[in-house]
Residue, then its C-alpha position, 0 to 999 in steps of 0.5 A: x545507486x546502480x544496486x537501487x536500480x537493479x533492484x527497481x527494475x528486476x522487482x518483479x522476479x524479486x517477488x516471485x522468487x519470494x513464492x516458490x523456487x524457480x527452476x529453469x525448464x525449456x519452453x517454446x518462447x515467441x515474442x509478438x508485436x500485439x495491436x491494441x485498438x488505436x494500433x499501437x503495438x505491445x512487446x509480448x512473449x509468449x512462452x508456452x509448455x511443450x506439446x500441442x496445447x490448448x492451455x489455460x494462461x497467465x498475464x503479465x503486464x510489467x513496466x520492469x522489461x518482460x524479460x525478467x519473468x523467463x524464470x516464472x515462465x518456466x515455472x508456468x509452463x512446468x505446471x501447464x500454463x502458458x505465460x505471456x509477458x508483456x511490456x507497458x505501453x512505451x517501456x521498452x520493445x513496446x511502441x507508444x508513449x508511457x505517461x501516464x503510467x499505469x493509465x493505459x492500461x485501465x478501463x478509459x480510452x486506452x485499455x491495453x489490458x483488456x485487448x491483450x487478454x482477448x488477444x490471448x483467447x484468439x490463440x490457438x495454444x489458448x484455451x480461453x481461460x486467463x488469469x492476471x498475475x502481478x506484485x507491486x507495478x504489475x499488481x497495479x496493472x491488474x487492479x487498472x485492468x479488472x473494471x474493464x472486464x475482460x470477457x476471458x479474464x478468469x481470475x486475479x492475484x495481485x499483491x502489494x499494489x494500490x487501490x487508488x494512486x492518489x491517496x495511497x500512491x501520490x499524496x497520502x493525506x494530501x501530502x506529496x509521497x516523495x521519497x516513493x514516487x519521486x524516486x521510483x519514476x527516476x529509477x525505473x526509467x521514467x520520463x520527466x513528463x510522468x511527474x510533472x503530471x502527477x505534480x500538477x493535480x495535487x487535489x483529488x480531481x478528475x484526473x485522479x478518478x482515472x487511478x481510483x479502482x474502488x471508485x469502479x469496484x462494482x464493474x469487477x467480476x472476477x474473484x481475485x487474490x489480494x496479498x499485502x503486508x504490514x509495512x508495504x508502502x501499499x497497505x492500505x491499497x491490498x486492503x481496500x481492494x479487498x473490502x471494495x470487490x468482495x462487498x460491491x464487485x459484480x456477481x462473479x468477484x463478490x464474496x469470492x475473493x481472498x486477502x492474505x496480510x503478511x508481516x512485511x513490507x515491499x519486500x521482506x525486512x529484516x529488522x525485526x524478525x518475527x517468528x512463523x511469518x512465512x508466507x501461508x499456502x493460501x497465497x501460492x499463486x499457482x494453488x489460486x490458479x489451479x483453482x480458477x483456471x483448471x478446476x473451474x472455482x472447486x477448491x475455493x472453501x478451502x482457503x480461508x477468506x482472510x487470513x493475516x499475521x499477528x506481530x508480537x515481541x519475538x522474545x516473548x515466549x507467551x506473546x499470543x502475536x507471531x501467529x496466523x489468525x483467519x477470519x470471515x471479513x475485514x476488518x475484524x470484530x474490534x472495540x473502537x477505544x479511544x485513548x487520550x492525550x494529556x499535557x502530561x504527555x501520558x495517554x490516558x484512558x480518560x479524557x481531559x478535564x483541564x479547559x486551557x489545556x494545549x502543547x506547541x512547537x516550532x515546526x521548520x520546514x527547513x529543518x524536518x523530522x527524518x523518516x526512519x522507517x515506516x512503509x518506504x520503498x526506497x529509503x529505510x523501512x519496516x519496523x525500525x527504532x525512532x529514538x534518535x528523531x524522538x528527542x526533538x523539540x518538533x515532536x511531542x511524545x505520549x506513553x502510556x505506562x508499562x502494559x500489564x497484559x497481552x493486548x492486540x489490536x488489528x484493524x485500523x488505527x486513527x489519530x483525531x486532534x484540535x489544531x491551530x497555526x500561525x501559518x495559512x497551511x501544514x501539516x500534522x503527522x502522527x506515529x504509533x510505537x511499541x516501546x520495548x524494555x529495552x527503550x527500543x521505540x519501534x515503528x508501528x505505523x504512522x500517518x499525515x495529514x495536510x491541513x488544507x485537506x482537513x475536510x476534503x482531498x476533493x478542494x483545499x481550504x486554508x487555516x486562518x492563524x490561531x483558529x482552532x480546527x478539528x482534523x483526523x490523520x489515518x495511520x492506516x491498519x495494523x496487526x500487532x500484540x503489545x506485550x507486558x512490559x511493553x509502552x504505548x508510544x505516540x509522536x505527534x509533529x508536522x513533517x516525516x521526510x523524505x518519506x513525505x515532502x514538508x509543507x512550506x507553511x506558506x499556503x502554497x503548493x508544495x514543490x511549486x513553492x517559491x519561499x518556505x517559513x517557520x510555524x508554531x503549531x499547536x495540538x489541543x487537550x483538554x475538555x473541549x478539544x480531547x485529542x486522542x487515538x483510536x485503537x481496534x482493541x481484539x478481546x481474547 
């Protein structure tokens, strides 16, 4: 445990360690009290290059202690930046009350990032010219801060960070991310008082309005660096952010921004190793900012608008995955095919043409599916085999047969099933697999959906008992070959915990639950109800 929390709290110099090495150099360091507009005062250090300035300047805005970028500095103030740290609102040296997290520093009432960037081009070392740094928490912080428009905000690079807190941070698919946001607040040292307000608006309401930077994409106006990867438990946030700034972001951020999509998770896994993964230069944060905030946006036609890594069977010598592919938007061209599930459990290219057909199973919230892999950060992770949660009598298995060719799919992957249960509410998760020769079945990626949800995150409506219901699950997107040899494995059940909290069956709120029950839950495949997965097939 006191390895996790180390691991937490210095999480921000983990990944940027991960960008380049980080040699140790003197710089000149001031720490100031910065006021922000209610005169609340922010822990700030101010490393600065020697000489007399004036210099362009990086942020960091950090919940994990400003003390642990000193190496980063050094490496800023090498390369002829100033950089300043700073601590979130009420974490550590800084005064204030932290709950919400990451609210304070958006575009509300409290817009902490907005008055530190403009606090730094008051400065006589600055040259008025910022640009926002941040992976992960400090990443977040970058998208807060973007709509509020900092005049002198010049540029941004965040990586692995979230779009919108509710759907991809919170309660992905309507369900409760437990094992993320549960954990990482205990660790990271946050107050009970943060999750019980999480905990208390658990629709998408005009709370979470607050944390939903793609609802207010067309006030950014700075072109920004997104950097995700496959199993990063934001993915799908890094992607978003992308498509929402760079299509719908004011004239200075649209059609300027870049994404880079690794092949890894919150930080790299060594599961499975796939070759030529390495990060591409296109994501060296300092080549961004010698962009922006030295030459004035010169530059930019050199890097590629997406670029992204294709997986593929490491031990497949002609496997056109483990490689990088660049392309003008996202998503890539793709066919949308459809493939079928059968009450044969295959998967099937064609639809069904029985007219009674379905599959049932128990599904015991006592009793859940273990979470073995997948886009976690405090628990397993990344491209893992499902073998030893696939036998149960909760999951239904799909495979197609052996593939005869290369195929690649890259974009985003849906699952859209009839449904019915015996209870007032549950959920139904979905799991794509690559199932390997040797029997491996390995994660790909993998989704739920909270059945009180099915039409809306906005208002819940609960099922009546045995009614069938249609409902889509978003398994969010992918880059991956399957190679010959190689199955297509779909798993369909109710629960995946502690990756997501299970659904009491009792229509109540999960967590805030007083009794929980068994339910028989039923998919549906047949003629009028054709189940099914939605592939983005790439042709080559």
């Amino acid at each position: 445990m006191k390895h996790t929390r180390f691991l937490i709290i210095t999480l921000t110099t983990l990944a940027l360690a991960l960008v380049l090495p980080l040699p140790v150099c003197e710089a000149a360091l001031e720490t100031v009290m910065v006021p922000m507009r209610d005169g609340i005062r922010l822990a700030t250090d101010v490393h600065r290059p020697d000489g007399d300035g004036p210099w362009p300047a990086v942020l960091i805005r950090t919940p994990y202690n400003k003390d642990g970028v000193r190496e980063f500095a050094s490496e800023a103030t090498k390369r002829g930046y100033a950089l300043v740290a700073q601590d979130f609102r009420g974490r550590f040296a800084s005064e204030g009350e932290d709950d919400p997290v990451f609210l304070h520093g958006g575009w509300g009432d409290h817009q902490d990032g907005y008055d530190t960037v403009e606090w730094i081009a008051q400065r006589d070392w600055s040259n008025g010219k910022v640009g926002g740094y941040g992976v992960s928490a400090p990443g977040i912080a970058l998208n807060m801060m973007a709509p509020s428009r900092p005049p002198h905000l010049v540029c941004c690079y965040a990586s692995v960070a979230f779009s919108s807190m509710y759907h991809q941070g919170a309660y992905q698919g309507g369900a409760f991310r437990r094992s993320l946001l549960e954990k990482w607040l205990a660790l990271s040292g946050f107050g009970p008082k943060n999750l019980e307000t999480f905990r208390a608006h658990p629709d998408y309401d005009d709370f979470w309005e607050q944390f939903d930077c793609e609802r207010v994409a067309e006030k950014v106006n700075v072109p920004s660096m997104f950097v995700g990867g496959w199993y990063d438990i934001f993915s799908l946030g890094t992607l978003n952010s992308f498509t929402t700034v760079n299509q719908r972001g004011d004239t200075g951020a649209r059609g300027k921004c870049r994404l880079v999509m690794e092949a890894y998770g919150h930080g790299r896994n060594d599961v499975l190793v796939f070759p030529n993964a390495g990060q591409p230069e296109a994501a060296n944060v300092w080549n961004w900012f010698d962009i922006w905030l030295k030459h004035d946006g010169a530059g930019l036609e050199k890097i590629p608008t997406v670029q992204y890594f294709v997986m593929g069977d490491p031990n497949d010598p002609n496997t056109p995955g483990n490689q990088w592919r660049t392309a003008e938007n996202w998503p890539v061209a793709a066919e949308a095919k459809k493939v079928y599930f059968h009450c044969d459990k295959r998967l099937h290219l064609a639809p069904p043409k029985d007219l009674f057909g379905s599959l049932s199973y128990r599904y015991d919230p006592q009793n859940p599916v273990p979470t073995i892999g997948g886009n976690n950060l405090l628990i397993s992770k990344g491209p893992m085999d499902q073998r030893p949660v696939e036998n149960r009598d909760d999951v239904l298995l799909f495979e197609s047969p052996p593939m005869r060719r290369h195929v690649e799919i890259t974009g985003p992957v849906t699952v859209t099933l009839w449904v019915s249960s015996t209870a007032p509410d549950t959920d139904f998760t979905a799991k794509l697999c690559d199932v390997y020769p040797d029997g491996r079945s390995m994660i790909v990626v993998d989704g739920i959906l909270r059945a009180r949800h099915r039409n809306s995150m906005v208002r819940n409506e609960l099922m009546q008992p045995d009614k069938i219901y249609q409902l889509e699950i978003d398994l969010w997107a992918t880059s991956l070959v399957f190679s010959p040899g190689h199955r297509v494995r779909v798993a369909l059940s109710s629960s995946n915990a502690p990756r997501f909290e299970p659904n009491p069956n009792t229509g109540e709120t999960a967590g805030r639950h007083d009794k929980a029950q068994a339910a028989t839950n039923t998919i549906y495949m047949n003629a009028d109800h054709p189940s099914h997965i939605t592939f983005p097939v790439v042709w080559r």
